[in-house]
C-alpha positions as semicolon CSV with decimal commas, in nm:
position;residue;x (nm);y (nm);z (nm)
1;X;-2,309;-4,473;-5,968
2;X;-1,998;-4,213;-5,935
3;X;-2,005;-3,906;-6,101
4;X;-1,776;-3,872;-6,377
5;X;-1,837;-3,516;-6,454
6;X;-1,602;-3,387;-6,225
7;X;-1,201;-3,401;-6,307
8;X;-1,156;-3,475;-5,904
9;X;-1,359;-3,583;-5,650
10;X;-1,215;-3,698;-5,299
11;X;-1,368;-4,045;-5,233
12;X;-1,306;-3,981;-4,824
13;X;-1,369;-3,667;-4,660
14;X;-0,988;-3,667;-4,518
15;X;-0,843;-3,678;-4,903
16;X;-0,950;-3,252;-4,826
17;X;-0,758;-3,272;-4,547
18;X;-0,448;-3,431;-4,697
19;X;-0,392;-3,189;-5,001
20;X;-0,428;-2,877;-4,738
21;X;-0,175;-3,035;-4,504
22;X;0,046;-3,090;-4,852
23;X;-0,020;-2,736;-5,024
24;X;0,040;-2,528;-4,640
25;X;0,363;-2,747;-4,644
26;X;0,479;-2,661;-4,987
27;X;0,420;-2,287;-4,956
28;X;0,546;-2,255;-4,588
29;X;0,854;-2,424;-4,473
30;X;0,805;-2,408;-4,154
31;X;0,490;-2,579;-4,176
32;X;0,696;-2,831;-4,359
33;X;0,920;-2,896;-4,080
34;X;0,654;-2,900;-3,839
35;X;0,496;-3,193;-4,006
36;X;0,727;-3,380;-4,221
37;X;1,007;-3,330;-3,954
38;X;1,367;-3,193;-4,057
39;X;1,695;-3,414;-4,186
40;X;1,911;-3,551;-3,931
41;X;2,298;-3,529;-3,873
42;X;2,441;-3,860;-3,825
43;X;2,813;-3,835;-3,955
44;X;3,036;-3,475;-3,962
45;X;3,376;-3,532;-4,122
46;X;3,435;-3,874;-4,051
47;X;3,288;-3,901;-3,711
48;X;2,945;-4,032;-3,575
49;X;2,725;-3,780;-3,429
50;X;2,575;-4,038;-3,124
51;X;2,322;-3,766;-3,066
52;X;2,178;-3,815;-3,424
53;X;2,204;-4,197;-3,383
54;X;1,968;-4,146;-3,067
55;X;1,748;-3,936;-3,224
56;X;1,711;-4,111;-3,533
57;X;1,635;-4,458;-3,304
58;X;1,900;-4,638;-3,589
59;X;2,206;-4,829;-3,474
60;X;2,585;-4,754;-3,550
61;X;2,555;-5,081;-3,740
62;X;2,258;-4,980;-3,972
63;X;2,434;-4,661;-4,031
64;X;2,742;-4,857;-4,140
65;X;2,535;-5,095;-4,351
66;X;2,408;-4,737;-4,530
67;X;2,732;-4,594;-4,603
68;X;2,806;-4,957;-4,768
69;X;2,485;-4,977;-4,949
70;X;2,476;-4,562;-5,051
71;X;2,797;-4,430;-4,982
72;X;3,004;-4,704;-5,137
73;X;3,239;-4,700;-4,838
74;X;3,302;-4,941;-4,560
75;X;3,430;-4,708;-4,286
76;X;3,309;-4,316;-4,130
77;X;3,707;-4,180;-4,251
78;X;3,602;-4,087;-4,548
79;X;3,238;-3,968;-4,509
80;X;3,241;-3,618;-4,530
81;X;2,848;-3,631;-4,404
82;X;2,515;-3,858;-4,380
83;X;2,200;-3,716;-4,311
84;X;1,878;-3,946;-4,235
85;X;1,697;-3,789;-4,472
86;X;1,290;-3,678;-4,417
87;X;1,136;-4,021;-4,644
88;X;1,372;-4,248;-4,436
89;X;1,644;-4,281;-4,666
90;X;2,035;-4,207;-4,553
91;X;2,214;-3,975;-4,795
92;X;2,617;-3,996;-4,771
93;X;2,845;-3,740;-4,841
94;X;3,214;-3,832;-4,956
């Protein structure tokens, strides 16, 4: 039977592990970077940044499917900048 006395107790002994790796990562930005990675540039005043496409492993077509879904544009002209953000998601600029 658990004990219910206690306000939190870890079930697994890497649930320790995981709010260490989150606290050092709040409190020290590099840390942060280190293990949640950084943002990536994919589009600078209307121009695709091929060296963020490569590092980000997407497509000029996913980008473009992005800046439809988030940006509410259909061309890079008017993008001002996207950034593959840190959870995945592409952030547009206009």
């Amino acid at each position: 039977m658990p004990d219910f006395s206690r306000p939190w107790q870890p079930r697994r002994p890497w649930s320790w592990c995981n709010l260490l790796l989150a606290k050092l990562a709040m409190h020290a930005p590099w840390f942060g970077h280190l293990i949640k990675g950084r943002e990536i540039k994919l589009v600078e005043n209307g121009r695709i940044l091929y060296d963020g496409l490569a590092k980000a492993d997407i497509t000029e077509h996913d980008l473009l499917e992005a800046l439809r879904s988030q940006g509410r544009v259909e061309s890079f002209e008017p993008v001002k900048a996207a950034y593959l953000e840190r959870n995945g998601k592409i952030s547009v600029i206009t």
